[in-house]
N, C-alpha and C positions, 0 to 999 in steps of 0.2 A: 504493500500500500504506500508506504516511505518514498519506495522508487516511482509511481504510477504519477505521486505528488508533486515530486523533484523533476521530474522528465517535464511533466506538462508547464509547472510553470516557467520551467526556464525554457521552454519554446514560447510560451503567452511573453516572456521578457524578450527574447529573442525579433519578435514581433513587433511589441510596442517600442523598441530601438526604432528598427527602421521606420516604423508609422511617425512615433516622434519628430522625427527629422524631415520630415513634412508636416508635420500640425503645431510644433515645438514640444520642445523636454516637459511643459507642465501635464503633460496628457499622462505623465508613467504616476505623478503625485494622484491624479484622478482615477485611474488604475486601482489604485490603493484605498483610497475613500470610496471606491464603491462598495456597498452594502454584500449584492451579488457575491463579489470575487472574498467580501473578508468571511462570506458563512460558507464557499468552496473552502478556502484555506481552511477552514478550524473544523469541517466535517471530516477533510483528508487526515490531519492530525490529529484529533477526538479518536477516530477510528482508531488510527495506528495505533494511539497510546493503549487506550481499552484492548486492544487483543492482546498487547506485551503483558498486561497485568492479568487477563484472564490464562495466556500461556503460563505466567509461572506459576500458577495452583493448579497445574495439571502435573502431574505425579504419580511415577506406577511405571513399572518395564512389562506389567503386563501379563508375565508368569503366577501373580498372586492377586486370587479376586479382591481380597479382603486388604493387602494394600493402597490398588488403585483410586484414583480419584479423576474423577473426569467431570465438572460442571456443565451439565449437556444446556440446562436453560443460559446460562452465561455465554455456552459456543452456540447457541441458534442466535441469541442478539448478535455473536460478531457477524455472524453470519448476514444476518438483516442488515445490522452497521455498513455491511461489505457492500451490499446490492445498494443500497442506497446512496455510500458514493458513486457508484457506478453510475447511477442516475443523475445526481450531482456533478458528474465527469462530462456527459451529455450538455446536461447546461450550461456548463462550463465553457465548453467549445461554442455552443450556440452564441451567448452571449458573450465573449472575447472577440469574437466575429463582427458583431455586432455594433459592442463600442467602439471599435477603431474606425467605424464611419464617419465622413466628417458631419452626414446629416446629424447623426446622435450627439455630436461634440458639440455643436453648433448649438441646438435646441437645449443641453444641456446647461450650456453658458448663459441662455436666453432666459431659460428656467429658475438659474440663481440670479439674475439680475434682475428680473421681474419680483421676487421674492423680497433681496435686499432692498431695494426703492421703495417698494408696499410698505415693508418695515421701520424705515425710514423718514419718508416722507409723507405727508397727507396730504388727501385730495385738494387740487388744487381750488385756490378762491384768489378772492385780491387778493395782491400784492398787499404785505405788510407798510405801511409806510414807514420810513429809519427812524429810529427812537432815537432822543438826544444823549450824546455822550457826557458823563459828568466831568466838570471841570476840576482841573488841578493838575498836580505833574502823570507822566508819565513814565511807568518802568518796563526794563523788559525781562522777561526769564528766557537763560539761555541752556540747552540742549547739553547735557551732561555727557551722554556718550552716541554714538554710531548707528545708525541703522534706519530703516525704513520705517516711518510710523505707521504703527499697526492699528493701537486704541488710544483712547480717552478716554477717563472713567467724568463724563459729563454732571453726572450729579455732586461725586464731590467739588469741581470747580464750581456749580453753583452754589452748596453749602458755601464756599471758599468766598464766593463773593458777596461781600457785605451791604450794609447801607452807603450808597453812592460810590462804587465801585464797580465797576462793567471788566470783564476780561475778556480780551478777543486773543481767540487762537490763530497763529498767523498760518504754517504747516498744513494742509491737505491731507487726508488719509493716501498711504502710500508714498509719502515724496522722503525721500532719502536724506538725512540730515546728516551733516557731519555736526562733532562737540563742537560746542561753542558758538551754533547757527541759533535764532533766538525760537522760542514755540511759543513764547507767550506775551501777550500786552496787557500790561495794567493800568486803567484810564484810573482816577482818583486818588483821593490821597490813603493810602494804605496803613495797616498800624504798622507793625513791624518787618522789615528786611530781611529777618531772617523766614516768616513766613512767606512773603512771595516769593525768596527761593525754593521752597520746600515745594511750589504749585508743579515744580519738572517731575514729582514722582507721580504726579497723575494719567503723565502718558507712558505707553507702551511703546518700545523699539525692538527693531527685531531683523534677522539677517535676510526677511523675506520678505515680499508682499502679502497681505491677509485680504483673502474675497470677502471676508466676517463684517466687512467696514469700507470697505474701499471700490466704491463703485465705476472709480476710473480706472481700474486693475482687470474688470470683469471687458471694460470697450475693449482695454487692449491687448484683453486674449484674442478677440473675433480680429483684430487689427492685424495680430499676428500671424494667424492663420491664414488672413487674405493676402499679406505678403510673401508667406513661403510659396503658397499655391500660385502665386502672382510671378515669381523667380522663373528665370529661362530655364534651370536643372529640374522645376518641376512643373510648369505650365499646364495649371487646372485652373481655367477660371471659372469652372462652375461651382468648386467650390468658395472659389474669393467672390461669385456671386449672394451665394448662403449666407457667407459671412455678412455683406451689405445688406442682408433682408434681416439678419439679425441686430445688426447697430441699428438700420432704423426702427426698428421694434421698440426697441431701448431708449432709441431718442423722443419717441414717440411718445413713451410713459415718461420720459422725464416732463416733458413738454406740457403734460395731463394732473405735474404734483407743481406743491407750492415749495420750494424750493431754500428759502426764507433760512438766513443761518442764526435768526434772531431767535434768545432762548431768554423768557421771562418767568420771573418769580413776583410775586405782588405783585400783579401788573407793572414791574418796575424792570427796566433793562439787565441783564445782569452778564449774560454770554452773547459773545459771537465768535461762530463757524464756519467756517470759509466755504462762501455759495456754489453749487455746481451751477454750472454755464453748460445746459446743450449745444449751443452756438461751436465752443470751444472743443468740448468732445467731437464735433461733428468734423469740424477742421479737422482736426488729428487722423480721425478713422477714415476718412472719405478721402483726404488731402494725401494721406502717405499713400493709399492706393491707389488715389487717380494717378500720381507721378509715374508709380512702375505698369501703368496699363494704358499710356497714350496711344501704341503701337495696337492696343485690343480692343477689335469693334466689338466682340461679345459683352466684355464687363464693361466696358465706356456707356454701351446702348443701356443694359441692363444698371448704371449708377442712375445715369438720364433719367431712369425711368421710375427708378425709388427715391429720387430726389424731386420727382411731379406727385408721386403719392405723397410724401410729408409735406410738399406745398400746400397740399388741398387738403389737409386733414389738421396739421399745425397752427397751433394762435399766437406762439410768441414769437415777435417783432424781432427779435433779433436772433434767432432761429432761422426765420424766414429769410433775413437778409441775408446771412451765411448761405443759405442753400444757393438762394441765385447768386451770389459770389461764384460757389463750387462749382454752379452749371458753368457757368462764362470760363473757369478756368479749363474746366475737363475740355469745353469744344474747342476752346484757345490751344491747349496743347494736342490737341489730336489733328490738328487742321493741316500739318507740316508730315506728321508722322502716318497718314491713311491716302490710300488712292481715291481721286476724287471723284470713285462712283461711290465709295464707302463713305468717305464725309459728309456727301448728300445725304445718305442715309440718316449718318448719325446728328446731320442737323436739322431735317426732317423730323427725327426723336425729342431732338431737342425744342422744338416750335409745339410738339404735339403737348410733350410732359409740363415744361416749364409754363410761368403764366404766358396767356396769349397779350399781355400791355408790357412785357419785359422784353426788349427789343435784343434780338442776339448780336454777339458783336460784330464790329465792321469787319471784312477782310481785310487785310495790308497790304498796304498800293505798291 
């Protein structure tokens, strides 16, 4: 059973190398969190172990009745135990199959990031308008050691902030801090010094990125993807297609929450968290891709076209102006790089998806 366990999964690792190196390394971490592959793992092992310990109170050469000792109900359970990884071995294969798709990865990521936003933010309404910052000096807390921010524990900085005392976190979940970069602002007059240094143990650092919190970590998985897929050694753009139907999905609920990093206690100011901006994720995810696919009518057409759908479905202003930015640059860069029965095409797509009052660009004389 030891060996059945050892073989398969080091072909399942064998696998997820090579897949990795088309979807990126974070797919072997996702491997490992699934649910599926950790109750394969610990049925293969449960087995194994249970029969080693049923083996050894088996005793007897066999010659003498009244020595032996055979556990006949203990060996029908290993026996059941058996058949049942076997069957567990089946799904095993099935679903390893399975996950290394890039549909599954795709919708997976889509999955957590719909989750984390829900959690996070609520449904959109107005816009908060800015509360007034209290007067007096200003101090900063600076970043004690290395690493990526992972968490915040938000309620003790609220606790922490007092009467007339507002703290704004300057860091974004996920940005990389060296010591001595600053995490924290203190608007009012504070009591003692040695208490606003002690506000640095409220955050988390850590050698990695955390999806737990960081919703710009979750774009630029799908970002990732669409760029290896997007590479001459691998040239699939139908999955760097996937991947753009899932950023706009994602931009789409941000575009649907209120966003607002203002956190109040007594109706009185007390935290601010640094705002996500769709505008700016959309840049990032759309913008890295459109550059490696000016040469590609499939995903140029197919961005065209999920950039007419958030046109028409999207209500913030500065959302909307980013996207027709992104149209104008994708058909700017594809104009030089496509034969021009295929640019017709693709500016055809572009009149069809985009607004019909957003005049496309001039050609260059």
């Amino acid at each position: 059973m030891i060996t059945v366990a050892g073989t398969t999964f080091s072909i399942t690792l064998a696998v997820l190398s090579l897949t990795s190196g088309q979807f990126g390394s974070r797919l072997l971490s996702n491997f490992m969190r699934d649910l599926g592959n950790q109750v394969v793992l610990g049925t293969f092992v449960s087995t194994y172990v249970y029969c080693l310990l049923i083996l050894r109170t088996i005793h007897g050469d066999g010659t003498s009745v009244g020595e032996a000792f055979v556990p006949h109900l203990a060996v029908v359970a290993a026996i059941l135990f058996a058949l049942a990884s076997l069957g567990v071995f089946i799904y095993f294969i099935h679903h390893t199959a399975f996950s290394v798709q890039a549909s599954t990865i795709t919708t997976r990521i889509a999955n957590d990031l719909e989750r984390l936003v829900t959690k996070l933010y609520a449904e959109a309404r107005d816009r908060d308008a800015p509360l007034p910052l209290p007067k007096g000096k200003e101090t900063l807390v600076f970043a004690k050691g290395t690493g990526y921010l992972q968490n915040i524990d938000e309620l003790a900085l609220l606790d922490a902030a007092k009467q007339g005392v507002v703290l704004e976190v300057l860091p974004a979940f996920g940005t990389f801090l060296l010591a001595g970069e600053p995490l924290l602002r203190v608007f009012g007059d504070a009591e003692e010094p040695e208490s606003i240094t002690a506000l640095g143990r409220h955050f988390t650092l850590g050698p990695r990125r955390n999806p737990g919190r960081d919703v710009d970590f979750l774009f630029a998985q799908l970002t990732e993807m669409a760029l290896r897929a997007l590479s001459p050694s691998t040239n699939d753009a139908v999955t760097a297609t996937r991947c753009a139907d899932r950023v706009a999905q994602g931009l789409l609920l941000l575009d649907r929450r209120a966003l607002t990093g203002q956190q109040q206690r007594d109706g009185t100011l007390r935290l601010l968290l640094p705002e996500l901006e769709p505008a700016a994720i959309m840049r990032y995810s759309f913008g890295e891709t459109r550059r490696f696919s000016t040469d590609n009518m499939l995903y140029s057409r197919h961005l065209l076209l999920t950039i007419g759908k958030l046109l028409s479905l999207s209500k913030g202003e500065r959302l909307r102006q980013a996207l027709l930015a992104e149209a104008d640059l994708l058909l700017e860069g594809a104009r030089p790089e496509l034969l021009p029965e295929d640019f017709r095409q693709l500016e055809a797509c572009y009149r069809e998806s985009v607004s019909p009052n957003h005049a496309a660009p001039d050609a260059p004389a």
